[in-house]
C-alpha positions as CSV (number, residue, x, y, z in Angstrom):
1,X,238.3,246.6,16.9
2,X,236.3,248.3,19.6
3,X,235.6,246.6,23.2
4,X,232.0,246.7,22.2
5,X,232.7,244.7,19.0
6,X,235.1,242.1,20.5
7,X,231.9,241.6,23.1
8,X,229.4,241.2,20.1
9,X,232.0,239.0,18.6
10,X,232.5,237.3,21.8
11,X,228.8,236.2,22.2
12,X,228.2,235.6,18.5
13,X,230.4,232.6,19.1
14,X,228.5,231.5,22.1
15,X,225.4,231.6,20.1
16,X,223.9,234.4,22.4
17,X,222.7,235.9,19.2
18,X,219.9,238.5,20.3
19,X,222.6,239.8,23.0
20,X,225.1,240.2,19.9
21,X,222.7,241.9,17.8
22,X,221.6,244.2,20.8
23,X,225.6,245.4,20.5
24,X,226.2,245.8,17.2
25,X,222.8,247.7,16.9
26,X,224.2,250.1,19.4
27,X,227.6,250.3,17.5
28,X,226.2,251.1,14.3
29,X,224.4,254.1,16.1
30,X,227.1,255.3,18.2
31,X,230.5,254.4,16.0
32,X,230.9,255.1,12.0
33,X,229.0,252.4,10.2
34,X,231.7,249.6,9.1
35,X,230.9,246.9,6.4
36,X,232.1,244.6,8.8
37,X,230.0,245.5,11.7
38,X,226.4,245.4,9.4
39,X,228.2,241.8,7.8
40,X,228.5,240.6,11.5
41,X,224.5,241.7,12.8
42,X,223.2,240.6,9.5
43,X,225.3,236.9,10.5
44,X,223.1,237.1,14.0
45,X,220.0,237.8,12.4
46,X,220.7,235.4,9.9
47,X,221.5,233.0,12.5
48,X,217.8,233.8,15.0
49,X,216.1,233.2,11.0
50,X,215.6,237.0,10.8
51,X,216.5,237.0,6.6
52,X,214.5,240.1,5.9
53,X,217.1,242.1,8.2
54,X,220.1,239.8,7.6
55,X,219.9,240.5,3.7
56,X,219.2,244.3,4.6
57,X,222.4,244.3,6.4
58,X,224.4,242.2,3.9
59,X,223.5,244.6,1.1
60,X,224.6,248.1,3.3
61,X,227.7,245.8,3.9
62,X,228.2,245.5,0.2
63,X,226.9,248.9,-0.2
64,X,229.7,250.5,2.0
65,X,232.6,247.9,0.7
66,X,231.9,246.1,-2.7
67,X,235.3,244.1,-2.5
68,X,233.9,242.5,1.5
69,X,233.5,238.5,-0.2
70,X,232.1,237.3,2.9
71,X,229.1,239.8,2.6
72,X,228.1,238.2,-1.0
73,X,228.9,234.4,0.3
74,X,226.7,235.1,3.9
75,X,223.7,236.4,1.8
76,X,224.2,234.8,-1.0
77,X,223.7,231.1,1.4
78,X,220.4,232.7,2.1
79,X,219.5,233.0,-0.8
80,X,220.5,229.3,-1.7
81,X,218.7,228.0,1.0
82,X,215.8,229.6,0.2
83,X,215.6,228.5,-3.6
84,X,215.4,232.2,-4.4
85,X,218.2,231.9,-7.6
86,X,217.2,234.8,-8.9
87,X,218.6,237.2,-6.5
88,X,221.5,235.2,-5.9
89,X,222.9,234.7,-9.7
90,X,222.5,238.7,-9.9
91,X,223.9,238.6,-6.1
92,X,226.7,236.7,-7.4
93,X,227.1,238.4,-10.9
94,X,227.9,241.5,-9.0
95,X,230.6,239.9,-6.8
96,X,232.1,237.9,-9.8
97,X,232.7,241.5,-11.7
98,X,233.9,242.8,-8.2
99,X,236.2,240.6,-7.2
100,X,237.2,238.3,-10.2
101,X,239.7,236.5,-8.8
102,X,237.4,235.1,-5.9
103,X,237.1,231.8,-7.0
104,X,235.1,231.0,-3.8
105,X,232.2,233.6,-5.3
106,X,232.1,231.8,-8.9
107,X,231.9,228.5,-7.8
108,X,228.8,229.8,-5.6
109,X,227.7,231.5,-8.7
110,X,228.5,228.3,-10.4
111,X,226.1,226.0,-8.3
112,X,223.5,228.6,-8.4
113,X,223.3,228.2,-12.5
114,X,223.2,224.3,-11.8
115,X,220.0,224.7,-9.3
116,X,218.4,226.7,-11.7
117,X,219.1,224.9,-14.6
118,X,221.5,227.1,-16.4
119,X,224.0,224.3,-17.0
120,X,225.9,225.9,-19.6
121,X,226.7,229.2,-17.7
122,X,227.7,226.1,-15.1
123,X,230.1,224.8,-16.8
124,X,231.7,228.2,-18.2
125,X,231.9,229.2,-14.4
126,X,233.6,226.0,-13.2
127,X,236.4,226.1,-16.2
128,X,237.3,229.6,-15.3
129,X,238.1,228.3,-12.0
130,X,240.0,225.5,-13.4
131,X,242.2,227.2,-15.1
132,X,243.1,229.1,-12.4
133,X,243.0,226.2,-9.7
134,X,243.5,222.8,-11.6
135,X,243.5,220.6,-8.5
136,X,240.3,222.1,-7.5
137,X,238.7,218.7,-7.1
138,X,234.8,220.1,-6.2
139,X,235.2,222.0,-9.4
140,X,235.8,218.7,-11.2
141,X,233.1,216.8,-9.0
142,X,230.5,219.7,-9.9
143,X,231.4,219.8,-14.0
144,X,231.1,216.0,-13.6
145,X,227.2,216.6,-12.6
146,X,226.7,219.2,-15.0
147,X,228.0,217.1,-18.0
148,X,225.9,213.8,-16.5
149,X,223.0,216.2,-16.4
150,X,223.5,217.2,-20.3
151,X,224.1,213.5,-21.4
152,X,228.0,214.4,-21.7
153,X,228.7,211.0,-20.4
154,X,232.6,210.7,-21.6
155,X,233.0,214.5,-20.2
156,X,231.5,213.3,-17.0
157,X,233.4,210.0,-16.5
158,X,236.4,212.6,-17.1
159,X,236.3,215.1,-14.9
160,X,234.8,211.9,-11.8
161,X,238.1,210.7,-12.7
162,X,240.1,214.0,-12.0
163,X,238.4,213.9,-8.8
164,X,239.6,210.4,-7.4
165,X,243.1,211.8,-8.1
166,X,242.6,214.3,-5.2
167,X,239.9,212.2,-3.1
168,X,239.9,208.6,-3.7
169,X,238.1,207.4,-0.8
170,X,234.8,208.9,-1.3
171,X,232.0,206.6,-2.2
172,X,229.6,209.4,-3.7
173,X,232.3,209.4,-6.3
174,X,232.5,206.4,-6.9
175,X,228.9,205.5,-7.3
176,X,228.5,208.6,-10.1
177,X,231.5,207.5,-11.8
178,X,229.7,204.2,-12.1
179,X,226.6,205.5,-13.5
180,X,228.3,207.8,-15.8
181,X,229.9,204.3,-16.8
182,X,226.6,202.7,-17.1
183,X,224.8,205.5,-19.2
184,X,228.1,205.4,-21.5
185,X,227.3,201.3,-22.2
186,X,230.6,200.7,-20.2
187,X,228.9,198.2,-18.1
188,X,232.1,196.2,-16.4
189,X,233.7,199.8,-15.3
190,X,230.1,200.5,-14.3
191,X,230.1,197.1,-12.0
192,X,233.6,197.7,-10.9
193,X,232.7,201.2,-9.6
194,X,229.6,200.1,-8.3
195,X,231.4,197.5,-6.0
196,X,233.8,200.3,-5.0
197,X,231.4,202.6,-3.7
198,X,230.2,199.9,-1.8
199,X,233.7,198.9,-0.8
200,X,234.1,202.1,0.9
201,X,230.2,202.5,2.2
202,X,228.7,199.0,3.0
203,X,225.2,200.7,3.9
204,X,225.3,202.7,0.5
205,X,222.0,200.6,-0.5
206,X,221.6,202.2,-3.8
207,X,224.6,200.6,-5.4
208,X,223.6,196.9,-3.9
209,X,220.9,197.4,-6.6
210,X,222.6,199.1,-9.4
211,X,225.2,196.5,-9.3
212,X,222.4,193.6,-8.5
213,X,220.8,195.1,-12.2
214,X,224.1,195.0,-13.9
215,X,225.0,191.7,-12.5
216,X,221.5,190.2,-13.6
217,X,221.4,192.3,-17.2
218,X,224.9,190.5,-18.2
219,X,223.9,186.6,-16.8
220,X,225.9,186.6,-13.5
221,X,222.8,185.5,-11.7
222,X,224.5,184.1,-8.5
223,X,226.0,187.9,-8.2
224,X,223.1,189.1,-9.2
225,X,220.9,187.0,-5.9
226,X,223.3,187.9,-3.7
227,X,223.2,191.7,-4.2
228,X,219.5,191.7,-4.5
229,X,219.8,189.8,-1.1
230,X,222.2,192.4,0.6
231,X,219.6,194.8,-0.9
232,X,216.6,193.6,0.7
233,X,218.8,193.4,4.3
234,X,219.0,197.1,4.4
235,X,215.6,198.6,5.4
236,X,214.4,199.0,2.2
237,X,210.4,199.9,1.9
238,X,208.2,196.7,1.9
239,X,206.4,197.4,-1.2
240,X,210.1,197.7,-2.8
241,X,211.1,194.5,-1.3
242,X,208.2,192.4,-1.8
243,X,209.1,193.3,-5.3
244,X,212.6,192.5,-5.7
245,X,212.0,189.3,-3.4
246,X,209.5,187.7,-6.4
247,X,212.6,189.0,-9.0
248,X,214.8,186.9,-7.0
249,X,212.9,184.0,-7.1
250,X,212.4,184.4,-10.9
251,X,216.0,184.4,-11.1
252,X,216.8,181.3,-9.0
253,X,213.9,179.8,-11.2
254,X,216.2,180.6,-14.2
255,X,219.4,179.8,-13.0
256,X,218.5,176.4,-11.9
257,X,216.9,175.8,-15.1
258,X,220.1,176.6,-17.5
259,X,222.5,174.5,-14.8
């Protein structure tokens, strides 16, 4: 690596981004033309929200080395963030056949099928990658959504399960486990799940109601007032809790008559 590049490099990770682009500019005029150095000034002018040059300079990356994963991953992000899916499934298509055993590129590609709706190309993507990685836990947590999505509800509550095994503290799991348990009429897992996620999140507001429902749909009406309660405690809109503040009195009104 050149003096010139280690500089470029340097102030890249200072975030002095026009200063780093001025350099490599001046490399790729003066040195041979590397894949690395057009991945690195596409990164800056990615980075200033240049994306018309930094997806110029991702594809002469690519153009110059095929096999460079970071070139398809930095442009393919772009891409992502810019809802363009298109380009990036074809993007991605092109890495996938390049490098095949990236499995970094076809979980990207993956996630790209799921935004656009392609869920069965999804889920073909995320098995390839679990047969070569079966503790890959995002794997599992994204064939989860794609299953949920396609009304696979025991496929979902599956792979949520394969997920706790790597990462059982986190409550987003938990709270989809619980409504893949709900849509699957498993209502106590549903509830137990529920009261997990907000075991391990006591601000996760969403499940206060989820499990309020639950509690209220299967007669546990003191649960069920004290969850609505704990829901109507957390900043919720007023329109919302005006709502759920007559529903609690209509259940207090019920209870009290059936004691």
């Amino acid at each position: 690596m050149s003096d010139k590049i280690k500089k470029a490099v340097e102030l890249y990770n200072k975030g002095e981004f026009e200063k780093a682009i001025d350099i490599f500019s001046s490399v790729l005029e003066t040195e041979k033309p590397t894949a690395e150095v057009y991945n690195n000034v596409a990164q800056c002018y990615a980075s200033v929200g240049n994306n018309e040059k930094a997806e110029d300079n991702f594809l002469r990356a690519i153009e110059l080395d095929p096999n460079l994963p970071q070139a398809y991953i930095n442009l393919a992000d772009i891409y992502f963030k810019t809802k363009d899916y298109g380009n990036g499934i074809e993007l991605l298509c092109q890495g996938v056949y390049q490098i095949p055993d990236n499995m970094v590129l076809r979980h990207f590609l993956a996630r790209f099928y799921m935004e656009d709706s392609r869920l069965d190309l999804a889920i073909d993507e995320l098995e390839k990658i679990l047969e070569v990685q079966p503790e890959n836990y995002d794997a599992y947590y994204d064939l989860g959504k794609v299953h949920f999505e396609l009304g696979n509800y025991a496929s979902a509550i599956e792979n949520f399960e394969n997920v706790l095994e790597f990462k059982e503290n986190n409550q987003w799991i938990y709270f989809y486990l619980a409504q893949a348990y709900e849509a699957n009429d498993e209502i106590d897992k549903a509830i137990s799940n529920y009261l997990k996620t907000i075991a391990r999140d006591d601000g996760f507001y969403q499940a206060y109601k989820k499990v309020a429902i639950l509690f209220l749909a299967r007669g546990d009406y003191e649960d069920a007032i004290e969850y609505f309660e704990d829901y109507m405690d957390m900043g919720i809109p007023e329109e919302e809790k005006a709502n759920i503040t007559q529903l609690v009195e209509r259940i207090k009104k019920k209870f009290a008559n059936e004691k």
